[in-house]
PDB file of N, CA, C and O in Angstrom, chain B, residues numbered from 101:
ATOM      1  N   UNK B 101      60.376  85.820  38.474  1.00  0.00           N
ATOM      2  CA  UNK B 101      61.055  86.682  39.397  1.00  0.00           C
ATOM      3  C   UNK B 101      62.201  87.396  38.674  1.00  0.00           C
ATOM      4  O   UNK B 101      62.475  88.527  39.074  1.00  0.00           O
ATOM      5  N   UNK B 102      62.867  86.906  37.713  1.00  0.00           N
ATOM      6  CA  UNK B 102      63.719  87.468  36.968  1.00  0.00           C
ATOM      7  C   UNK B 102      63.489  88.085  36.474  1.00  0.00           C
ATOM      8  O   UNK B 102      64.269  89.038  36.487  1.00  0.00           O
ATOM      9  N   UNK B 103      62.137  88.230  35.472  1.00  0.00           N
ATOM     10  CA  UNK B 103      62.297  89.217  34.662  1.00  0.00           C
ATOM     11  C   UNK B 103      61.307  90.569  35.420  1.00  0.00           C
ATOM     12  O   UNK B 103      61.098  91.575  34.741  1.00  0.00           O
ATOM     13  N   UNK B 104      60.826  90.482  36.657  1.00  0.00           N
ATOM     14  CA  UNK B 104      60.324  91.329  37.306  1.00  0.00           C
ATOM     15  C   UNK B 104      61.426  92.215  37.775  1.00  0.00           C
ATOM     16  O   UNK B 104      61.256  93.401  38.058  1.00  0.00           O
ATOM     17  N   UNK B 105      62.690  91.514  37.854  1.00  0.00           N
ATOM     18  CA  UNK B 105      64.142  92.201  38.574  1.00  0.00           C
ATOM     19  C   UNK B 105      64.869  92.458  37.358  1.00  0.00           C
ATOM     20  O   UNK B 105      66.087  92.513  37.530  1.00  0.00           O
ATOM     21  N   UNK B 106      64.396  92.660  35.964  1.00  0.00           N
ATOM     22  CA  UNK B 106      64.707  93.344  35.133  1.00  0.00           C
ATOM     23  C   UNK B 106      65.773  92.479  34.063  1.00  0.00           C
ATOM     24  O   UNK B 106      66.202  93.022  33.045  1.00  0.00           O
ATOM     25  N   UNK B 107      66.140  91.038  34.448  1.00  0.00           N
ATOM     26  CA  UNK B 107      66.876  89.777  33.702  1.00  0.00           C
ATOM     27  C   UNK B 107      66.393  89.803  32.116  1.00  0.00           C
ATOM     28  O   UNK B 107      65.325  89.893  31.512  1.00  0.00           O
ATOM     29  N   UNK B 108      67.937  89.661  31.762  1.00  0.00           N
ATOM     30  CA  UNK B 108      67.255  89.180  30.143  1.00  0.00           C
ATOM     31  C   UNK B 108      66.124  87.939  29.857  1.00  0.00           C
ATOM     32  O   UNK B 108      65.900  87.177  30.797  1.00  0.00           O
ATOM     33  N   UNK B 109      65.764  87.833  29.209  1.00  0.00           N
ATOM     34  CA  UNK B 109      64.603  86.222  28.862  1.00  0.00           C
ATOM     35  C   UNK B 109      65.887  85.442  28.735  1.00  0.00           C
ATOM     36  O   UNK B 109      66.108  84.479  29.469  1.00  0.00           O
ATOM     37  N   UNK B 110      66.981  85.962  27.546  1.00  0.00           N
ATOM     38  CA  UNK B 110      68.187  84.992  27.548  1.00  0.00           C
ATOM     39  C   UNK B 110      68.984  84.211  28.381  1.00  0.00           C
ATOM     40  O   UNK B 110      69.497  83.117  28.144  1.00  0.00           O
ATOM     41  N   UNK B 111      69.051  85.228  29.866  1.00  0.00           N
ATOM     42  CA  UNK B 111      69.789  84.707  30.744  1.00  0.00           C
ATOM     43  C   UNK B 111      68.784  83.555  31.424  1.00  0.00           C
ATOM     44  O   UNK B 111      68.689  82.333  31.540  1.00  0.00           O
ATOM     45  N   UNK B 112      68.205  84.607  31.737  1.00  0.00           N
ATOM     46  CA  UNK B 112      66.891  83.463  32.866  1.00  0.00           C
ATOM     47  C   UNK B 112      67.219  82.089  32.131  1.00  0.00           C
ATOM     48  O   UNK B 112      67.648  81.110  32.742  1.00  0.00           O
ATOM     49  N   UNK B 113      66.986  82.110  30.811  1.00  0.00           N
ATOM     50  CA  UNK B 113      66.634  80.446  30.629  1.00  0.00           C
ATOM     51  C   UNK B 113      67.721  79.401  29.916  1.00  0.00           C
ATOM     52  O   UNK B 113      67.579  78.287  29.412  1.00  0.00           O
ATOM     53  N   UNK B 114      68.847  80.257  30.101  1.00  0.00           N
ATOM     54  CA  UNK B 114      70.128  79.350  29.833  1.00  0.00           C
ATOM     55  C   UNK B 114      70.029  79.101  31.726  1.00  0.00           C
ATOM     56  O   UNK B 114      70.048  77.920  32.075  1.00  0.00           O
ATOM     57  N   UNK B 115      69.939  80.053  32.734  1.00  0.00           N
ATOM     58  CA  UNK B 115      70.615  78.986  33.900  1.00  0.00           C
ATOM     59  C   UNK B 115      69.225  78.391  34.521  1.00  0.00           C
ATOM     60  O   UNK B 115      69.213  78.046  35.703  1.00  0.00           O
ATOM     61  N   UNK B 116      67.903  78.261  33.606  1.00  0.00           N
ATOM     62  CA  UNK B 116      66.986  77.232  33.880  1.00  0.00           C
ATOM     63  C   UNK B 116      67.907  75.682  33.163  1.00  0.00           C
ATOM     64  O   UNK B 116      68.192  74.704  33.854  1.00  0.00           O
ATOM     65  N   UNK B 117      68.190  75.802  31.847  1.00  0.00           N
ATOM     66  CA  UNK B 117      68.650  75.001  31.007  1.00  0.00           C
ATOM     67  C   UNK B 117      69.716  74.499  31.843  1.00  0.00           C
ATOM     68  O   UNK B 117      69.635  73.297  32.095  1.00  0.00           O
ATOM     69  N   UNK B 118      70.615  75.073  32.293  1.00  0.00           N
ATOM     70  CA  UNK B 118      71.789  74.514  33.046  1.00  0.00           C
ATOM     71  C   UNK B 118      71.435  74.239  34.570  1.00  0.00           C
ATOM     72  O   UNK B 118      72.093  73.376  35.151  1.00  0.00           O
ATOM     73  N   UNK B 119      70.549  74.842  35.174  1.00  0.00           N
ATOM     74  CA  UNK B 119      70.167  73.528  36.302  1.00  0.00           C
ATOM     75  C   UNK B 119      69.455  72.730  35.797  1.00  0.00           C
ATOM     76  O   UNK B 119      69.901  71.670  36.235  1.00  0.00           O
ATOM     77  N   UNK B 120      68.257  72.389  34.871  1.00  0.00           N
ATOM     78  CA  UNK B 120      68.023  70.887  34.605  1.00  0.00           C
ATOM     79  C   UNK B 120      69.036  69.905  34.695  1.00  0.00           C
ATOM     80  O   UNK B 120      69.123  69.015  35.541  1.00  0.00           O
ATOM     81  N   UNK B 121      69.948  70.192  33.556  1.00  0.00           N
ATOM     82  CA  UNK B 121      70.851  69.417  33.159  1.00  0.00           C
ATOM     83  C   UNK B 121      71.856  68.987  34.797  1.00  0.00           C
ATOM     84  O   UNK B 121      72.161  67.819  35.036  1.00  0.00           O
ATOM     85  N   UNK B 122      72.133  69.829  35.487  1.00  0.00           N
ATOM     86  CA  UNK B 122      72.939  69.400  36.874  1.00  0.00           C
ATOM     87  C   UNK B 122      71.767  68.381  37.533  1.00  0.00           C
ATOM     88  O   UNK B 122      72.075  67.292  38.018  1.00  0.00           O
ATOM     89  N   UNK B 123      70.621  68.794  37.492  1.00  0.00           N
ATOM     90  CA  UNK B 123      69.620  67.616  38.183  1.00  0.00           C
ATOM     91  C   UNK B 123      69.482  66.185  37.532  1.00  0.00           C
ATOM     92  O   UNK B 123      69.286  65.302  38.368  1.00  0.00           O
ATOM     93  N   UNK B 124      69.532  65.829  36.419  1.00  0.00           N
ATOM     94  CA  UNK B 124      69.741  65.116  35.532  1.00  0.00           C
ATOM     95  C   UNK B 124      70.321  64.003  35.546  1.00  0.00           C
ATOM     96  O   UNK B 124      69.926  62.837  35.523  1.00  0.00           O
ATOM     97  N   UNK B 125      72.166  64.924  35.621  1.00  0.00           N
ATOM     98  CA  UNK B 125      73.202  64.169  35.583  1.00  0.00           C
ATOM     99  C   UNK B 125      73.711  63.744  36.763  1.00  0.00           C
ATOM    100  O   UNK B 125      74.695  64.473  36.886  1.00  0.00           O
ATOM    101  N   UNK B 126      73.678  63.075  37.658  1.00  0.00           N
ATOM    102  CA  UNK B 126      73.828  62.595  38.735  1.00  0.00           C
ATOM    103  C   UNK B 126      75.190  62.155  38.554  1.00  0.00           C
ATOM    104  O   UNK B 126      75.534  61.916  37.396  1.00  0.00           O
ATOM    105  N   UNK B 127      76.173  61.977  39.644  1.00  0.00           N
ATOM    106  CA  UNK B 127      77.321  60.960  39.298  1.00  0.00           C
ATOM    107  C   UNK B 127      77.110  59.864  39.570  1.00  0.00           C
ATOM    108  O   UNK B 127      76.412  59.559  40.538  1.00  0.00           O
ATOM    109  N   UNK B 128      77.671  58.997  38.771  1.00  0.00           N
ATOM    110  CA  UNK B 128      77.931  57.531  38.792  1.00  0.00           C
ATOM    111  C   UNK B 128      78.352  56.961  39.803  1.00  0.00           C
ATOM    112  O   UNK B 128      79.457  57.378  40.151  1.00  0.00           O
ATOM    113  N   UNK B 129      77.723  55.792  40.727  1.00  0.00           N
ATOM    114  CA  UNK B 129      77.838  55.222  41.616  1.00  0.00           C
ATOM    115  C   UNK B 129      79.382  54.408  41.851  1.00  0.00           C
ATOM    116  O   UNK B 129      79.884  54.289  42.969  1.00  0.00           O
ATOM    117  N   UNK B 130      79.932  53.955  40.755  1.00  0.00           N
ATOM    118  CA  UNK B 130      80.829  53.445  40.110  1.00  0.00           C
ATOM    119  C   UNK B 130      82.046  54.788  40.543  1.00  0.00           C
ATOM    120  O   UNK B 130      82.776  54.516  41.496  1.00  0.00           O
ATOM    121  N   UNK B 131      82.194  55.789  40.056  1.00  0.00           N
ATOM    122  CA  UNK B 131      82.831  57.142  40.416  1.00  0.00           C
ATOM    123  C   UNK B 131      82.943  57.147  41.579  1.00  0.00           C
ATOM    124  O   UNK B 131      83.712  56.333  42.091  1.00  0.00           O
ATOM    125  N   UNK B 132      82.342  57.905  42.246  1.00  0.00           N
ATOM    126  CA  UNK B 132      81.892  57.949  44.088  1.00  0.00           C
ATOM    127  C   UNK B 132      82.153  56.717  44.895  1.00  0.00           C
ATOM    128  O   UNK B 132      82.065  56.927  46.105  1.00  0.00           O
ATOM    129  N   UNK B 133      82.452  55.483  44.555  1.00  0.00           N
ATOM    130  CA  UNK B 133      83.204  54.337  45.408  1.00  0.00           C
ATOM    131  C   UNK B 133      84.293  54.594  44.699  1.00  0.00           C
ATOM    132  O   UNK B 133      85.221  54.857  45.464  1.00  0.00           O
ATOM    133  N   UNK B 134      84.567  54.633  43.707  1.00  0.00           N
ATOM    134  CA  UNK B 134      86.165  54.828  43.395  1.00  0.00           C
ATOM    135  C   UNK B 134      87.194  55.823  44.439  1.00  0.00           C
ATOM    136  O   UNK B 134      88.409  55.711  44.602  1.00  0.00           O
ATOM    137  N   UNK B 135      86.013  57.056  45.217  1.00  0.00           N
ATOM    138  CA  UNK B 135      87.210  57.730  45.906  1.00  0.00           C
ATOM    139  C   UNK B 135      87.433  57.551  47.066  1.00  0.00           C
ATOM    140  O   UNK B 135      86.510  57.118  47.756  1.00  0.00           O
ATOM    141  N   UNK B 136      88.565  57.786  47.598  1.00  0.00           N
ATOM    142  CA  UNK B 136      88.949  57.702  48.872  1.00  0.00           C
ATOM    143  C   UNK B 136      88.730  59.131  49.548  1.00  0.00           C
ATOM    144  O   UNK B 136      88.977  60.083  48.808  1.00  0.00           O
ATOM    145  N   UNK B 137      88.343  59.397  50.722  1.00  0.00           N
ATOM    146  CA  UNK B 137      88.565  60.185  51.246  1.00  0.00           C
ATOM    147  C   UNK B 137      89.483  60.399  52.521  1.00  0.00           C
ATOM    148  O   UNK B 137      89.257  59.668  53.485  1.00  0.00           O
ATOM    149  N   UNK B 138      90.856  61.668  52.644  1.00  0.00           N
ATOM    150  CA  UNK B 138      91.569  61.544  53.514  1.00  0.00           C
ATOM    151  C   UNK B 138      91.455  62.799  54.313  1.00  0.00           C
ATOM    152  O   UNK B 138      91.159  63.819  53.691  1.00  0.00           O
ATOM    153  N   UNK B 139      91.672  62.884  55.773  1.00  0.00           N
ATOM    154  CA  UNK B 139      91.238  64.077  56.464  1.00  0.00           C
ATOM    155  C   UNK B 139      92.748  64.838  57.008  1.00  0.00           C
ATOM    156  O   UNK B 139      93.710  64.282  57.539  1.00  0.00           O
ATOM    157  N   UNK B 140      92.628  65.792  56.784  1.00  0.00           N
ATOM    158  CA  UNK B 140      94.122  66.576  56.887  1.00  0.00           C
ATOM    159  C   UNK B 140      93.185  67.492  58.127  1.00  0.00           C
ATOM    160  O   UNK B 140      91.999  67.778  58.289  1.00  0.00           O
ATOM    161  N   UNK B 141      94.524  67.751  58.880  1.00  0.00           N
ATOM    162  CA  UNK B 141      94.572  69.040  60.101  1.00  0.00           C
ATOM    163  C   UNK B 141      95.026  70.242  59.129  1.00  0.00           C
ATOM    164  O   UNK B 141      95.918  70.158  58.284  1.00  0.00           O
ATOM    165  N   UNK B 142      94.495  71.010  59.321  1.00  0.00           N
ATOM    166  CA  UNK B 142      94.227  72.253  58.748  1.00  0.00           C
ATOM    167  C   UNK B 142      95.232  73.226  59.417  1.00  0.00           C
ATOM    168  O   UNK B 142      94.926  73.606  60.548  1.00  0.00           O
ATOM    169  N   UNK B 143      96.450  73.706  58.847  1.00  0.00           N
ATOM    170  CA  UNK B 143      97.676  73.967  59.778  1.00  0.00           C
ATOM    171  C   UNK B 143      97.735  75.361  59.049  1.00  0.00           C
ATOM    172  O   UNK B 143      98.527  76.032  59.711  1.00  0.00           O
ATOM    173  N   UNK B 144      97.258  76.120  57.976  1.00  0.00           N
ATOM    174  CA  UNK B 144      97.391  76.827  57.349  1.00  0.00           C
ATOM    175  C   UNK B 144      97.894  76.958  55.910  1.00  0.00           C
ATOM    176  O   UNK B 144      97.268  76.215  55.153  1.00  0.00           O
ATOM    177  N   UNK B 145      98.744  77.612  55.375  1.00  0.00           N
ATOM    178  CA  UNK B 145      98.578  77.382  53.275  1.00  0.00           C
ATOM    179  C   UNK B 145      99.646  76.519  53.512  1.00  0.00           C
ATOM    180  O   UNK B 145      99.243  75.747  52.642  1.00  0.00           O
ATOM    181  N   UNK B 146     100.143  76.246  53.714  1.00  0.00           N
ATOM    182  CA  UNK B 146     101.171  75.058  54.117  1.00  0.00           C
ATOM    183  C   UNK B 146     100.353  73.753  53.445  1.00  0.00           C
ATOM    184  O   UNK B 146     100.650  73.174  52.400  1.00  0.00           O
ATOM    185  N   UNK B 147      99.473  73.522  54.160  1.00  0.00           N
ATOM    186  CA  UNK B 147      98.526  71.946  53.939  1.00  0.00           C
ATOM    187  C   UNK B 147      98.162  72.575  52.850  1.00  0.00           C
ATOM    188  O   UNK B 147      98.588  72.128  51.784  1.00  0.00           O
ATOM    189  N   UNK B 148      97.399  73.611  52.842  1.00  0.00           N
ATOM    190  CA  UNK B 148      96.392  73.257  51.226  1.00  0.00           C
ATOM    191  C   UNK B 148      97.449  73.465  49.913  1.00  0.00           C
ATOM    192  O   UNK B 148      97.139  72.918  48.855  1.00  0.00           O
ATOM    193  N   UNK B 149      98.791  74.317  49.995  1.00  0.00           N
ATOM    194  CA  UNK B 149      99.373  73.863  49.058  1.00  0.00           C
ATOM    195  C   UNK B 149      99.555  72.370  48.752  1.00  0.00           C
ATOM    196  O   UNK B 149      99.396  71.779  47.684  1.00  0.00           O
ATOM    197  N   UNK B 150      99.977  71.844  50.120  1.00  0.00           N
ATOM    198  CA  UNK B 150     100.114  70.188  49.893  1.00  0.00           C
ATOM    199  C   UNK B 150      98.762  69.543  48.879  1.00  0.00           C
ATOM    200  O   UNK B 150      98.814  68.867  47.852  1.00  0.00           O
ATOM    201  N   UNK B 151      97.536  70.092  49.684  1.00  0.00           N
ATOM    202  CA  UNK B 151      96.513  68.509  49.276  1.00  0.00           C
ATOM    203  C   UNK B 151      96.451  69.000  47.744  1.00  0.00           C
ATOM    204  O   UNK B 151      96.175  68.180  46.869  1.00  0.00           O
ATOM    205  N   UNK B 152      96.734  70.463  47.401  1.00  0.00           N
ATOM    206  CA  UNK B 152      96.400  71.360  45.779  1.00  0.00           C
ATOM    207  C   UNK B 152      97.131  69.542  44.837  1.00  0.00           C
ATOM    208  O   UNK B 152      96.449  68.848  44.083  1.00  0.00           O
ATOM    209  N   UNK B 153      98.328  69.309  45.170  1.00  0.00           N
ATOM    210  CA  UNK B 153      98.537  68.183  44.816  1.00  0.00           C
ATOM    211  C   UNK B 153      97.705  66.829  44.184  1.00  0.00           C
ATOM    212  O   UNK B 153      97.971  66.110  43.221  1.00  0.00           O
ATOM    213  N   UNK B 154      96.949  66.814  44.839  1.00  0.00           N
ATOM    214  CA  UNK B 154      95.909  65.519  44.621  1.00  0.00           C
ATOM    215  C   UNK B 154      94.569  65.302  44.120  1.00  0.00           C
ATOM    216  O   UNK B 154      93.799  64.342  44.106  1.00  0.00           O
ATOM    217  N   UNK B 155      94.537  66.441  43.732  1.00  0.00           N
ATOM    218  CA  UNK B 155      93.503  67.570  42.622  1.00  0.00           C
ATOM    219  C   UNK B 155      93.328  66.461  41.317  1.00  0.00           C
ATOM    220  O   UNK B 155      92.223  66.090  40.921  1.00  0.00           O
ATOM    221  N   UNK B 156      94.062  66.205  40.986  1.00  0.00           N
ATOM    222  CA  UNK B 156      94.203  65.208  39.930  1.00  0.00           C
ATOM    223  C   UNK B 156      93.961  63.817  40.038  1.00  0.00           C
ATOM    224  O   UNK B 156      93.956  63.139  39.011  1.00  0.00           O
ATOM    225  N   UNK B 157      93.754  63.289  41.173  1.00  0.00           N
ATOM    226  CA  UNK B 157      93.926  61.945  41.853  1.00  0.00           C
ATOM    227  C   UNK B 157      92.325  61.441  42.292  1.00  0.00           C
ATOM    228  O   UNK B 157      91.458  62.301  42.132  1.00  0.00           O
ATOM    229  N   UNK B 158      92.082  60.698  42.593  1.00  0.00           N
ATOM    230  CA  UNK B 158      90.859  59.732  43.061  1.00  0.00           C
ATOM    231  C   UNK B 158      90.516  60.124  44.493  1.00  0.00           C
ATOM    232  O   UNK B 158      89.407  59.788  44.908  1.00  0.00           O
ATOM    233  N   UNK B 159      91.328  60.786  45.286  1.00  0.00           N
ATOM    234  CA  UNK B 159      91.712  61.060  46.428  1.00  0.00           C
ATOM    235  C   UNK B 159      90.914  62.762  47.025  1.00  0.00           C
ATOM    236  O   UNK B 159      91.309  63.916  46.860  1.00  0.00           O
ATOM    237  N   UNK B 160      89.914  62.315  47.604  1.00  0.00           N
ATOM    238  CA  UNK B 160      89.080  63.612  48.118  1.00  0.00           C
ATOM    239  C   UNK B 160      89.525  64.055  49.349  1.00  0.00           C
ATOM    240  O   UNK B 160      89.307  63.240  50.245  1.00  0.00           O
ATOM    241  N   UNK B 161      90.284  65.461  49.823  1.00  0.00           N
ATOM    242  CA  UNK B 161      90.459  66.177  50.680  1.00  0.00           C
ATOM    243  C   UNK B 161      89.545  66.159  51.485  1.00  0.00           C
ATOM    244  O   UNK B 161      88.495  65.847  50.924  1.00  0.00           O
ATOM    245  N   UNK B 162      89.396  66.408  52.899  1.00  0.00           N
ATOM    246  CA  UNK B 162      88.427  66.955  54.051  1.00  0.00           C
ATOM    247  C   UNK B 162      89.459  67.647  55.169  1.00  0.00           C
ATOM    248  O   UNK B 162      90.343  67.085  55.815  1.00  0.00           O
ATOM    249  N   UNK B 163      89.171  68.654  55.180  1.00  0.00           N
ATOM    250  CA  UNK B 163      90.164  69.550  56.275  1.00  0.00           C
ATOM    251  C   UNK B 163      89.339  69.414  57.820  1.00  0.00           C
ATOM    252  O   UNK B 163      88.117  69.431  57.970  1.00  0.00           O
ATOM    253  N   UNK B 164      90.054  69.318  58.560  1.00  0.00           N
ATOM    254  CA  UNK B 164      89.533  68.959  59.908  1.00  0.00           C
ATOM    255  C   UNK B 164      90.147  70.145  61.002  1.00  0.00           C
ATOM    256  O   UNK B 164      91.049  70.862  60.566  1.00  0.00           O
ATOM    257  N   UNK B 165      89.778  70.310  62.096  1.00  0.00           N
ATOM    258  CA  UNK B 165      90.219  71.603  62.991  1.00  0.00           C
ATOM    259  C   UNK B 165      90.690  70.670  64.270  1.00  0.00           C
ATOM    260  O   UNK B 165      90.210  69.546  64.425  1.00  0.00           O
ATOM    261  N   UNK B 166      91.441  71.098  64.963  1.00  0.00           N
ATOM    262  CA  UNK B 166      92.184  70.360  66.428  1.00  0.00           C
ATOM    263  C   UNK B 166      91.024  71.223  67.731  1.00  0.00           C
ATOM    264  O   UNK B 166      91.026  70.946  68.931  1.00  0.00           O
ATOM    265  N   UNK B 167      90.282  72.093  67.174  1.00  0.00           N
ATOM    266  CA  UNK B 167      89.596  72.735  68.305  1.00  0.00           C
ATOM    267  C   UNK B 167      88.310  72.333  67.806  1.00  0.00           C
ATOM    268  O   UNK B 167      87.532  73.006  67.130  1.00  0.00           O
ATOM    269  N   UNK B 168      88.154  70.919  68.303  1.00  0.00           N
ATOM    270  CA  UNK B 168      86.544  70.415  68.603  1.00  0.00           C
ATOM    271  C   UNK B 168      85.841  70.933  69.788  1.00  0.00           C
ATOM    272  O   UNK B 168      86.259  71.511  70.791  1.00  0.00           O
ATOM    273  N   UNK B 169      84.486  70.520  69.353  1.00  0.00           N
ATOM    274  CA  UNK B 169      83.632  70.701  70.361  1.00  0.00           C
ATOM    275  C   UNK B 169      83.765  69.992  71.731  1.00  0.00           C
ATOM    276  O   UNK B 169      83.586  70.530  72.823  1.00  0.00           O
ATOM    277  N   UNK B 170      84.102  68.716  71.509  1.00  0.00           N
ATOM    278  CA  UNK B 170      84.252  67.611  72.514  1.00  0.00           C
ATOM    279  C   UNK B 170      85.631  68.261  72.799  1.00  0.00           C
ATOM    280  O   UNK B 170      85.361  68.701  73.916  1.00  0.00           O
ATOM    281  N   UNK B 171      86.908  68.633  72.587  1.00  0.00           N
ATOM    282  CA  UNK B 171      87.554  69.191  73.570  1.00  0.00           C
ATOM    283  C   UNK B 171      87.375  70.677  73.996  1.00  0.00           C
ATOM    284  O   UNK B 171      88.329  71.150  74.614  1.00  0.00           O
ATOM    285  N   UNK B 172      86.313  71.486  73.769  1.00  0.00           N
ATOM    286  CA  UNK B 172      85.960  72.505  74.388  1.00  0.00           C
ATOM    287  C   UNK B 172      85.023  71.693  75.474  1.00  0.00           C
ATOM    288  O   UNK B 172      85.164  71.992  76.660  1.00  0.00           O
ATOM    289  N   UNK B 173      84.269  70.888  75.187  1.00  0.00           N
ATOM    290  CA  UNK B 173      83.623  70.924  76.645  1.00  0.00           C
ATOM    291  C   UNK B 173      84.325  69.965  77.783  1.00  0.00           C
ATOM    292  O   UNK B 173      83.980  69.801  78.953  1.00  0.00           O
ATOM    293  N   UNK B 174      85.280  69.461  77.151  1.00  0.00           N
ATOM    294  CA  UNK B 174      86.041  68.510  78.447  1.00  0.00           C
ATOM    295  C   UNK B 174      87.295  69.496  79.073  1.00  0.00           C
ATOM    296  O   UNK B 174      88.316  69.089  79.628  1.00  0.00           O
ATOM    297  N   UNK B 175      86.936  70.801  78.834  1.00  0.00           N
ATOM    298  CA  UNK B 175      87.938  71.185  79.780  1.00  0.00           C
ATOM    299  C   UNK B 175      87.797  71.232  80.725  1.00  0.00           C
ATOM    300  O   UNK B 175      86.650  70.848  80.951  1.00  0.00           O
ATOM    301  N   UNK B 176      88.709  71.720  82.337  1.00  0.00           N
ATOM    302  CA  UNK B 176      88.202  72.039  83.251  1.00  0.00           C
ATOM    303  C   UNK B 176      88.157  73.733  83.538  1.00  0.00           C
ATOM    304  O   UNK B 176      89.037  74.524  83.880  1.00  0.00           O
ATOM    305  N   UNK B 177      86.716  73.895  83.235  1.00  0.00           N
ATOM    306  CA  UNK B 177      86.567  75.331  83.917  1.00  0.00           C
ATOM    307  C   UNK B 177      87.328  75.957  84.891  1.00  0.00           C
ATOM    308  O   UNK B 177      88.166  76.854  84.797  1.00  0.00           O
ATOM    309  N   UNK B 178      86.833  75.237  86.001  1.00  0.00           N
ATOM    310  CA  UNK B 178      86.957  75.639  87.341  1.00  0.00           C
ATOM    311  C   UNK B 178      88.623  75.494  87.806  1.00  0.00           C
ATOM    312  O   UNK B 178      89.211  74.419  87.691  1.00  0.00           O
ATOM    313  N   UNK B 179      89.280  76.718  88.338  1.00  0.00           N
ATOM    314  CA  UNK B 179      90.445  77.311  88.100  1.00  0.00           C
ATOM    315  C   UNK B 179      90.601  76.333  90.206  1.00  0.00           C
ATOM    316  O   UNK B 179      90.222  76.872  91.246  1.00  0.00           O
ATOM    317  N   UNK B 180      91.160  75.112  90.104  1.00  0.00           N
ATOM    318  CA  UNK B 180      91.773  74.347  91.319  1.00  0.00           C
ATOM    319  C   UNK B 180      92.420  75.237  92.374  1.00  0.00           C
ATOM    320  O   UNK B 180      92.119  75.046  93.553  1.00  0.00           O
ATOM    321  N   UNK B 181      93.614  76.560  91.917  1.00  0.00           N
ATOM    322  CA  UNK B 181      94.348  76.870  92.726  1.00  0.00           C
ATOM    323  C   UNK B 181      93.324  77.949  93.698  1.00  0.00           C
ATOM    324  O   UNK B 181      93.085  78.112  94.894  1.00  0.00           O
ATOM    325  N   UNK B 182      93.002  78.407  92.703  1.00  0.00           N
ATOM    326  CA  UNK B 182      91.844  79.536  93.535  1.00  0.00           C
ATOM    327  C   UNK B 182      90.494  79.414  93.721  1.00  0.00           C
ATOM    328  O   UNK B 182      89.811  80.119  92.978  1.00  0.00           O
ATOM    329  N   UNK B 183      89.890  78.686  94.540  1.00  0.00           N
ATOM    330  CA  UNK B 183      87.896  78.479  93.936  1.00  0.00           C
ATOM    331  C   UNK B 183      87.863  80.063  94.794  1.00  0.00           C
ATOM    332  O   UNK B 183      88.445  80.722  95.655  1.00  0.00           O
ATOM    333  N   UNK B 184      86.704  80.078  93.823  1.00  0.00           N
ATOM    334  CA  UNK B 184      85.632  81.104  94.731  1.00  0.00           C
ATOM    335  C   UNK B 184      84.992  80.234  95.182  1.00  0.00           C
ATOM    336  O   UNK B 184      85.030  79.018  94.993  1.00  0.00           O
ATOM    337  N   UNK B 185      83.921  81.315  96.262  1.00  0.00           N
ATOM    338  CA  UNK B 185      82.822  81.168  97.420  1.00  0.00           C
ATOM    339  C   UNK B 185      82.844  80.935  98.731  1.00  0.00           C
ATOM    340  O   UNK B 185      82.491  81.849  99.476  1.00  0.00           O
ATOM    341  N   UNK B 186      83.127  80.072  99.108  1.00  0.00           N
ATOM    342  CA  UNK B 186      83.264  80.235 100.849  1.00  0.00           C
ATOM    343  C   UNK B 186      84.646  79.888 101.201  1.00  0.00           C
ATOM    344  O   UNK B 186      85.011  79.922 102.376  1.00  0.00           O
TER     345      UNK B 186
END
């Protein structure tokens, strides 16, 4: 498909060569229990300057949102002071 879309032979098969090698190398089981993962509220560059911090650390970021699904559907629609219909 590459070289029908006009790709060097060179390129095509350095990033064949370099996805083998990502399939290959798997991480170490040993690695991947080593990290912790911590979940931050996502408040704007505020936090991610913070977690930019821990970049260096064992410690894996996950940004989380305060507007879930489960509190979109537990609201109450239906407006008490005024119903419609009869």
């Amino acid at each position: 498909m590459g070289k029908s879309n006009g790709f060097p032979e060179s390129i095509i098969y350095n990033l064949r060569k370099r996805l083998t090698l990502k399939k290959q190398t798997p991480k170490s089981i040993a690695t991947m229990s080593n990290q912790k993962r911590v979940p931050f509220t996502f408040f704007g560059p505020a936090v991610r300057r913070t977690t930019n911090l821990f970049k260096g650390s064992n410690i894996k970021i996950a940004f989380r949102t305060t507007n879930t699904i489960q509190k979109q559907c537990s609201k109450n629609p239906h407006n008490q002071q005024n119903p419609s219909g009869i």
